[in-house]
C-alpha positions in Angstrom: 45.4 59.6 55.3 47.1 58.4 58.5 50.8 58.4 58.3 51.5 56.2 62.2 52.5 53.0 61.6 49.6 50.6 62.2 48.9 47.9 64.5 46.3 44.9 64.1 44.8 43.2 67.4 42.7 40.6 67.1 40.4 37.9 68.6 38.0 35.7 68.3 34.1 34.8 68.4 32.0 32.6 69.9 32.9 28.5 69.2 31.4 25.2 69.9 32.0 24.8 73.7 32.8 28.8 74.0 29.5 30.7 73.6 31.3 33.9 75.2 34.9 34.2 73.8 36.5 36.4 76.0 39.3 36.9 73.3 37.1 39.3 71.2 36.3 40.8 74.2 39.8 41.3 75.4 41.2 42.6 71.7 38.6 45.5 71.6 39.3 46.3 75.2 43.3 46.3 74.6 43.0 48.4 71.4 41.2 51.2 73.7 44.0 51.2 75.9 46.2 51.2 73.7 45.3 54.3 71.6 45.3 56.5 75.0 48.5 55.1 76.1 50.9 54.4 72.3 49.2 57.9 70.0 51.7 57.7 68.1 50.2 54.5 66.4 47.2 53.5 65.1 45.1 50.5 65.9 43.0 48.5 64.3 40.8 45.7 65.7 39.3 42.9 64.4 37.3 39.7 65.9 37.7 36.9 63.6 35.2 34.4 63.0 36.0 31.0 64.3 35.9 29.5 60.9 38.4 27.4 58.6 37.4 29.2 55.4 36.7 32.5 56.5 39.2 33.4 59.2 41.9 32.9 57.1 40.7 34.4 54.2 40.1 37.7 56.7 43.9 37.8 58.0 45.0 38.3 54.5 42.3 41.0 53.6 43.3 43.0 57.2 47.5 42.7 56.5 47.1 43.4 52.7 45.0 46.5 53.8 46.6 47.8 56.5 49.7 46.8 56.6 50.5 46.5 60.1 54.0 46.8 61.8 52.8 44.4 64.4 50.2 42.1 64.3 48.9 40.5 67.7 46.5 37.7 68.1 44.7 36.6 70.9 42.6 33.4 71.9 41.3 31.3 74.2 42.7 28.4 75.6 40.6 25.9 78.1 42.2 25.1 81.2 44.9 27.3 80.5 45.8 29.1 84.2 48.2 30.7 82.9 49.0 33.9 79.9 50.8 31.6 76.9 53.0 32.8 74.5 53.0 30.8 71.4 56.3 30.7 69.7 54.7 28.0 66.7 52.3 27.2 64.4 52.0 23.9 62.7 50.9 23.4 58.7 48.3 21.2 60.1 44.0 21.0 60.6 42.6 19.6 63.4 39.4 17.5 62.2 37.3 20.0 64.6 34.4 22.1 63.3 34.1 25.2 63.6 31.7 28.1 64.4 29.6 27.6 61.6 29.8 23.6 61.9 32.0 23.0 59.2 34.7 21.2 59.3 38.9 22.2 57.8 39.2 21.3 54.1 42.6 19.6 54.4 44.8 18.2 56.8 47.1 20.7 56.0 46.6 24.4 56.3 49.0 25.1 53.2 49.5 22.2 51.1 53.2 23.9 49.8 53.7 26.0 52.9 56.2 24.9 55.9 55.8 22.3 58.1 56.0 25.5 61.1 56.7 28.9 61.2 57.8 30.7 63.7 56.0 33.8 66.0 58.2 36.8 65.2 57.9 38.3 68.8 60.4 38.3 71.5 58.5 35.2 73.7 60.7 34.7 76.1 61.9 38.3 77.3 58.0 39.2 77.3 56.7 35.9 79.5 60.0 36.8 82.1 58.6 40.9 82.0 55.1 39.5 82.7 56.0 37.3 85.3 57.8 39.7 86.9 55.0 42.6 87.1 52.9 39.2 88.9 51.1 38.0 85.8 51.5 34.8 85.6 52.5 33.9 82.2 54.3 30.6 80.2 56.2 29.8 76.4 54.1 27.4 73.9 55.5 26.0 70.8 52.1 24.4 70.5 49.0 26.8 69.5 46.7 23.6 68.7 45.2 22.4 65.5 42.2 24.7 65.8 41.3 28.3 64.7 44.3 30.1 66.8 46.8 27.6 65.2 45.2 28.4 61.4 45.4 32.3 62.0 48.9 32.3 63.8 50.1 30.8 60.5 48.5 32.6 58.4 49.1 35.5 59.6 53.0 34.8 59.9 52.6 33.4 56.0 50.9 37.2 55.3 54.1 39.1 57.1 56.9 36.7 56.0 55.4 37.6 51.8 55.6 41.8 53.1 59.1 41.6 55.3 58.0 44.2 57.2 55.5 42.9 60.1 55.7 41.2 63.1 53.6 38.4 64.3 52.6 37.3 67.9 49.8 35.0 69.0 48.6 35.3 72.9 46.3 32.4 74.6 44.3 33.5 77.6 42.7 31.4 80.1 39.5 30.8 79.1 37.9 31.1 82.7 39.1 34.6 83.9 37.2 34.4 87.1 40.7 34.4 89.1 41.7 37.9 90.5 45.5 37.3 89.3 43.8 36.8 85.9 40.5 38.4 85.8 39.8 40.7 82.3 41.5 43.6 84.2 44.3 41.9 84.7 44.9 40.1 81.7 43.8 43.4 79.7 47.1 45.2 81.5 49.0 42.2 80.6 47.8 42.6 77.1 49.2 46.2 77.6 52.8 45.3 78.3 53.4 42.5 75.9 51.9 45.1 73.1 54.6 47.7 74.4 57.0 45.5 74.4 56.6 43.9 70.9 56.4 47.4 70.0 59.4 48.5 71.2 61.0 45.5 69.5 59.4 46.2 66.2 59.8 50.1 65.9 63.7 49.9 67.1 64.3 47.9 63.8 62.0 50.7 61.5 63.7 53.4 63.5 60.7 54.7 65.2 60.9 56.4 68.7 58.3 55.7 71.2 57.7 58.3 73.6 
């Protein structure tokens, strides 16, 4: 049995509008990096379904049997031209469908959950480190009423019940035919922010990273 402390990455598939999610892409790419450059954990990768019912419903299976330290999420955002940090995600549905064409349940993601909680990363340090190695990267406290809103709180929901995890959702641009945000350089991005969260994460388990 592996005794390192575990990690979960994941993204997402393809979604009305987004035949090719480079998110999923991105996640399987970063947790290759990551196990030559951070051996001392262990990663685990996942791409999620875009779907209210199932998406969720994986989240809790993946913290419940892994029990990550860290758990970082990534997804698409259209437009986007920058790396966004989400600090927030609502209790709340979008009236969107999803992958499989169906549409949320509820309004509400949780009908006795908060009305937000919280990302559990250090946002603001890790946009300012980005930006300063020339990836251009920005602060949400809005993750959207879609998929990448749903997991972000469930996610957090899944950590804040175990008291041991922390959380972190990451939008990408969508279109990453710009060279200061092509795959390669949002994949090295990826890189820092997990180091970072990392670093955050093990100093309060009392974890050395070499």
């Amino acid at each position: 049995m592996d005794s390192r402390p575990t990690v979960l990455l994941t993204g997402f598939g393809p979604f009305p509008g987004v035949p090719i999610n480079a998110s999923g892409e991105l996640a399987r790419k970063l947790a290759r990096m990551a196990r030559r450059a951070l051996p001392e954990f262990c990663f685990t990768v996942a791409v999620l379904p875009t779907e209210w019912n199932r998406a969720p419903r994986l989240i809790a299976n993946l913290h419940e049997r892994h029990r990550p330290l860290l758990a970082l999420h990534f997804g698409v955002a259209a437009g986007a031209k920058t790396i966004r940090l989400e600090t927030e995600a609502a209790n709340v549905c979008r009236a969107a469908s999803d992958a499989a064409g169906a549409h949320p349940a509820a309004a509400q993601l949780a009908e006795d959950g908060p009305a937000v909680r919280r990302s559990s990363i250090a946002a603001p340090s890790i946009a300012a480190a980005l930006n300063a190695k020339g990836y251009p990267s920005s602060i949400s406290n809005d993750a959207g009423g879609y998929l990448c809103n749903a997991v972000l709180y469930h996610s957090l929901a899944a950590a804040e019940a175990r008291g041991d995890c922390r959380v972190g959702f990451v939008h990408i641009p969508s279109d990453l035919s710009e060279p200061s945000l092509d795959m390669t350089a949002v994949s090295a991005a990826a890189l820092e922010i997990l180091k970072i969260a990392l670093n955050t994460a093990a100093a309060e388990t009392s974890l050395t990273l070499v």
